[in-house]
C-alpha positions as CSV (number, residue, x, y, z in Angstrom):
1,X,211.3,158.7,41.7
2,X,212.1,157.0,38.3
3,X,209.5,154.1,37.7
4,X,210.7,150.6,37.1
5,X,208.9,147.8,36.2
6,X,208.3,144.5,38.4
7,X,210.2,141.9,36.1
8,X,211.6,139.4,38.1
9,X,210.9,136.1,36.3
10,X,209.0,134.8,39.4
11,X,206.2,137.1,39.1
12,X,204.9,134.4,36.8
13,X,205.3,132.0,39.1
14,X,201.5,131.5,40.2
15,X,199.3,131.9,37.2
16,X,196.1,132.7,39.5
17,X,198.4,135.9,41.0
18,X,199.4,137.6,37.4
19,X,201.4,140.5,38.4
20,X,200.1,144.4,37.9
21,X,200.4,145.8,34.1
22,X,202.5,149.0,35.3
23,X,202.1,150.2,32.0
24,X,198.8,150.5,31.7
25,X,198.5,151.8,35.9
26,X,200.5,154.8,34.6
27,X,199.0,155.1,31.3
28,X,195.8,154.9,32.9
29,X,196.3,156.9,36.1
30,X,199.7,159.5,35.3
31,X,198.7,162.5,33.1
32,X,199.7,166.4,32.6
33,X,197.7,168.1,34.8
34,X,196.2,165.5,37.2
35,X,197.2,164.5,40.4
36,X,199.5,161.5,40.4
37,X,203.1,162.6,39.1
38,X,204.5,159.1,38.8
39,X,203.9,155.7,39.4
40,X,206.3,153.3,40.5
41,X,205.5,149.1,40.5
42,X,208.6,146.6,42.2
43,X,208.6,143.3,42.8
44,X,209.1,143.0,46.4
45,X,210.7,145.4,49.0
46,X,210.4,145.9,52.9
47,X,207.8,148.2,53.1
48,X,206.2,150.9,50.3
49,X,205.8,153.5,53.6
50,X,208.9,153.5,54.3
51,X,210.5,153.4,50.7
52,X,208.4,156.3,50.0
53,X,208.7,158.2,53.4
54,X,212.9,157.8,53.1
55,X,212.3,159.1,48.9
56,X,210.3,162.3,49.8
57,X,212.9,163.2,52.8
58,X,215.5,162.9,50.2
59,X,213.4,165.6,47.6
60,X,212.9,162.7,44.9
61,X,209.4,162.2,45.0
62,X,206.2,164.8,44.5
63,X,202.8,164.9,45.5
64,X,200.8,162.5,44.0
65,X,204.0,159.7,43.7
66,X,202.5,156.3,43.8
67,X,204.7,153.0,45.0
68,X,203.0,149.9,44.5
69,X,204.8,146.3,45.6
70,X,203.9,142.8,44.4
71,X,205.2,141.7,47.9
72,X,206.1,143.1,51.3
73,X,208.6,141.8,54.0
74,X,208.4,144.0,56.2
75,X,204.9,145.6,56.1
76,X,203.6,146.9,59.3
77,X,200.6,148.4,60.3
78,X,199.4,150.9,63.1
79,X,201.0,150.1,65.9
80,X,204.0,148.5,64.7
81,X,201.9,145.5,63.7
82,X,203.6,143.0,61.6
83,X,201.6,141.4,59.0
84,X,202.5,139.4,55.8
85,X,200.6,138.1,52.8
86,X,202.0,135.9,49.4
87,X,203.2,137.4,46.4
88,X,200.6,139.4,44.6
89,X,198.1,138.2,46.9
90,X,196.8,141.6,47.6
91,X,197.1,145.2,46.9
92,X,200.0,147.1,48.8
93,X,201.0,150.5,47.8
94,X,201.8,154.0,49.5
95,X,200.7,157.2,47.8
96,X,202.2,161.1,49.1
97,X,200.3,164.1,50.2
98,X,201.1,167.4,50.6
99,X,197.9,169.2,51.8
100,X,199.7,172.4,52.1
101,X,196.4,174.5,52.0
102,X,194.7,172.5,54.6
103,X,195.8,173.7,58.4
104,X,198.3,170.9,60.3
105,X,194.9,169.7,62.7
106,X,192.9,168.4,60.1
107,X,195.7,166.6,58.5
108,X,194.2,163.6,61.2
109,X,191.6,163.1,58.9
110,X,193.8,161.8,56.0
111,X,193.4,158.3,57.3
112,X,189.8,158.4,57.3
113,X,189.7,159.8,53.9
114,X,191.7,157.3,52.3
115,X,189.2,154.4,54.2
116,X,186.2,155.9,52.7
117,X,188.0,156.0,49.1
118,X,189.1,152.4,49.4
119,X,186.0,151.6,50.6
120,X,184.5,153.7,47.9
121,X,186.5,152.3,45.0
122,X,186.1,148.7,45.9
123,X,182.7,148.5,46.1
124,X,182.2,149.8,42.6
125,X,185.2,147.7,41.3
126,X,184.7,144.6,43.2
127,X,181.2,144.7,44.0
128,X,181.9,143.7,47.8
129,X,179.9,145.4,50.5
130,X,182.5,146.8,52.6
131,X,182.8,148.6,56.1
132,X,185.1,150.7,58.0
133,X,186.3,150.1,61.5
134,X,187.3,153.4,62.8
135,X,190.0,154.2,62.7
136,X,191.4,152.6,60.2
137,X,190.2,149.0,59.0
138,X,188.7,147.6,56.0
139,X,186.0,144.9,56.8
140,X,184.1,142.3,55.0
141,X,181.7,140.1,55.7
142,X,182.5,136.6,55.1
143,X,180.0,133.5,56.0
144,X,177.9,136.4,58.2
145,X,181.0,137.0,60.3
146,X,182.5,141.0,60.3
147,X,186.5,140.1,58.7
148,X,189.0,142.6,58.0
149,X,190.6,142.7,54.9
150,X,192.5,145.5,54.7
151,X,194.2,148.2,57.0
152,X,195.8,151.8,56.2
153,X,198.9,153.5,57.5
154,X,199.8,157.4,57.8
155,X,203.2,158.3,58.2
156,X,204.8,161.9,58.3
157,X,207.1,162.6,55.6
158,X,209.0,165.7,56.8
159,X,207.2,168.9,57.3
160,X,205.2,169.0,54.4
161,X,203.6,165.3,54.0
162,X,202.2,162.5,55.0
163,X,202.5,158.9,53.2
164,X,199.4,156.6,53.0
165,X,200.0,153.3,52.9
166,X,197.5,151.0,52.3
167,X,197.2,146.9,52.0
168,X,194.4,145.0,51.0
169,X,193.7,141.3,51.0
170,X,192.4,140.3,47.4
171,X,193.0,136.6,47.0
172,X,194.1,134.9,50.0
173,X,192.7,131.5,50.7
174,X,191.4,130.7,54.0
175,X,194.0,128.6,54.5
176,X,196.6,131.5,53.6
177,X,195.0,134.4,56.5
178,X,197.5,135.5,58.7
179,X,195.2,135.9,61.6
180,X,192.3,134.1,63.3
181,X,189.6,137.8,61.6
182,X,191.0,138.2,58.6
183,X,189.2,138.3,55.2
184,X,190.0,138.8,51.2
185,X,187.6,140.1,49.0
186,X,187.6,136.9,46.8
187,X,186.5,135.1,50.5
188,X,183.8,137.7,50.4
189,X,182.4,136.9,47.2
190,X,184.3,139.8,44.8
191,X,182.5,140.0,41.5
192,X,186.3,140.6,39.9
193,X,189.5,139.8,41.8
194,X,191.7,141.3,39.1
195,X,193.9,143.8,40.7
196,X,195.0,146.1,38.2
197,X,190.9,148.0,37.6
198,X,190.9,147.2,41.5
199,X,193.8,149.8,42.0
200,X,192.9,152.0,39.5
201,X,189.2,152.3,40.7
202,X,190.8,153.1,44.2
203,X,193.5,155.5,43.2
204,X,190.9,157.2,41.6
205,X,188.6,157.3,44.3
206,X,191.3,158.3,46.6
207,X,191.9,161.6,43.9
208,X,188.3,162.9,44.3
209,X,188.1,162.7,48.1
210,X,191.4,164.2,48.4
211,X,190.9,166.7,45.6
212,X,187.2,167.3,47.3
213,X,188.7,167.3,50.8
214,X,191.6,170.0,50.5
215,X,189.5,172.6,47.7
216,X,187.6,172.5,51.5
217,X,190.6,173.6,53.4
218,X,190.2,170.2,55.1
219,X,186.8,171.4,56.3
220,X,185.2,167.1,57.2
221,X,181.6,168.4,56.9
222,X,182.0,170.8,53.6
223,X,183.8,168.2,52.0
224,X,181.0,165.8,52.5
225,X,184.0,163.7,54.4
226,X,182.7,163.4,57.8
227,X,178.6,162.7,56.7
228,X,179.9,159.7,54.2
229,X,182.6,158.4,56.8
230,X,180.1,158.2,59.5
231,X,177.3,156.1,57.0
232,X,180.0,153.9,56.5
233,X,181.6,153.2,59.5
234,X,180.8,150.0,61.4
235,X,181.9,151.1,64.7
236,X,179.4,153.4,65.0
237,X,176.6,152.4,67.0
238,X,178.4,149.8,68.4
239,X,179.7,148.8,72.0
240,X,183.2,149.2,72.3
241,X,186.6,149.3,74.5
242,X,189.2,151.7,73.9
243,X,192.7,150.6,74.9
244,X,194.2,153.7,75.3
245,X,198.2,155.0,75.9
246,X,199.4,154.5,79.3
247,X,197.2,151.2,79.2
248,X,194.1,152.7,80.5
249,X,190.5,151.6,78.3
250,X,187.0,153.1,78.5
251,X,183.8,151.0,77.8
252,X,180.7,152.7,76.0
253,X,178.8,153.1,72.7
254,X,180.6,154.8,69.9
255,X,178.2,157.0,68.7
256,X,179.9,159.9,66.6
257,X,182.7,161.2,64.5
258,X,183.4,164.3,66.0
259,X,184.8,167.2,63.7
260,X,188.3,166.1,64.5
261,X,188.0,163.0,63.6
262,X,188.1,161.1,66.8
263,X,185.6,158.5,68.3
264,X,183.0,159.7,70.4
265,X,182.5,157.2,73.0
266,X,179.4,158.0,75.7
267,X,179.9,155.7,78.8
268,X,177.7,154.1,81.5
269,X,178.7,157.1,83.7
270,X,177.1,159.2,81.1
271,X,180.4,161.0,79.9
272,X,180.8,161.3,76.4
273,X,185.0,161.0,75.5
274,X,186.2,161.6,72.6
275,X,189.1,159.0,71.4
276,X,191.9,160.1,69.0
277,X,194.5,157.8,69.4
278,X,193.9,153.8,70.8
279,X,193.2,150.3,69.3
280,X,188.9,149.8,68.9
281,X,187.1,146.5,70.4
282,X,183.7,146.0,68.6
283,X,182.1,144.1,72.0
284,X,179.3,143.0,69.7
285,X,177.6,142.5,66.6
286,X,175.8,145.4,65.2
């Protein structure tokens, strides 16, 4: 993957929405002997998943390859979701991982690692309290009411990786939300809105955890992975429904994170399921 700066004239376009320095991501962020091998900033493409997915099949990215877009048209997210955002309205960028010491089941885990690291980095950088919907949400609070403003993505890239993508609402407007429950952080009262510490303090977060994460052969509780995910995790507690595959749903409290990763729901019949795959419904407020 050769990196190539965003310099289509428009990107100065709307002087609230400067685009990212990639310069100074890569000076900041690429070095010998750390984790990310390249980092990679264009102005506008279908989807960074996908881009970076279709590059690692093809042998021309590493480990550690960052692609970062100033606007998606074709973003999706977990269960072919469509969702859209302006130009440099947000953070959207895909990072590869080859965890090849840590065994193929506890590779479900990834997406859950890179919540708590987003979660983790924005906090520090934007100074927003911020929440994680399990299994794979972003939320906010905005006005008192629980928004999501951000969502992640695993994808496998052949045998030997996965691609996280991740998007997260910085700016929008309320007038600019794609969906009745969206947020931004600037909606939830960000202390700094400036995207390029934003994705460095995340990309850096996202190093530890992973760096933590797989020198523990993937272990969630030696890692410290599952006991932080679980503190932050707003489903927990919680009544919810799971929509399930083959449209079948359960209705209880969520009330672990087993070692797997998946949802332990505990129903009115007393049965405790575990959930792996399905789309959460928080039923009420915590």
């Amino acid at each position: 993957m050769t990196p190539r700066d965003a310099s289509d004239d428009s990107r100065w376009s709307d002087l609230e929405r400067p685009p990212l320095n990639a310069v100074a991501l890569r000076r900041a962020l690429v070095r010998d002997g750390g984790f990310y091998r390249e980092l990679e900033v264009v102005q506008r493409t279908g989807s960074t998943n996908s881009d970076l997915v279709a590059l690692a099949a093809k042998g021309t990215a590493e480990e550690g390859a960052v692609l970062v877009a100033e606007e998606q048209t074709s973003a999706r997210g977990r269960l072919d979701r469509q969702w859209t955002a302006p130009a440099r309205s947000g953070l959207f960028f895909s990072v590869l991982l080859k965890p090849a010491q840590v065994p193929v089941e506890r590779w479900g885990w990834l997406p859950l690692l890179t919540g708590v690291a987003v979660a983790t980095g924005l906090s520090r950088a934007a100074g927003v309290d911020t929440a994680l919907k399990w299994p794979n949400d972003l939320l906010v609070t905005v006005g008192g009411e629980e928004r999501k403003a951000g969502g992640i993505l695993a994808e496998r890239a052949g045998d030997d990786g996965v691609v996280m993508g991740v998007g997260i609402n910085v700016t929008l407007k309320e007038e600019e939300l794609p969906v009745p429950g969206a947020g931004s952080l600037a909606l939830a009262g960000a202390v700094s809105t400036d995207r390029d510490p934003l994705l460095r303090a995340v990309l850096r977060s996202l190093e530890d955890w992973y760096g933590r994460w797989r020198a523990a052969a993937g272990d969630p509780a030696v890692s410290g992975l599952q006991e932080t995910y679980a503190a932050g995790c707003a489903t927990l507690g919680r009544v919810v429904r799971a929509e399930l595959p083959g449209d079948r749903s359960i209705v209880g409290e969520a009330v672990a994170v087993d070692g797997d990763g998946r949802l332990v729901i505990a129903t009115a019949e007393g049965v405790q399921e575990p959930v792996g795959a399905g789309d959460i419904v928080h039923l009420r407020p915590a």
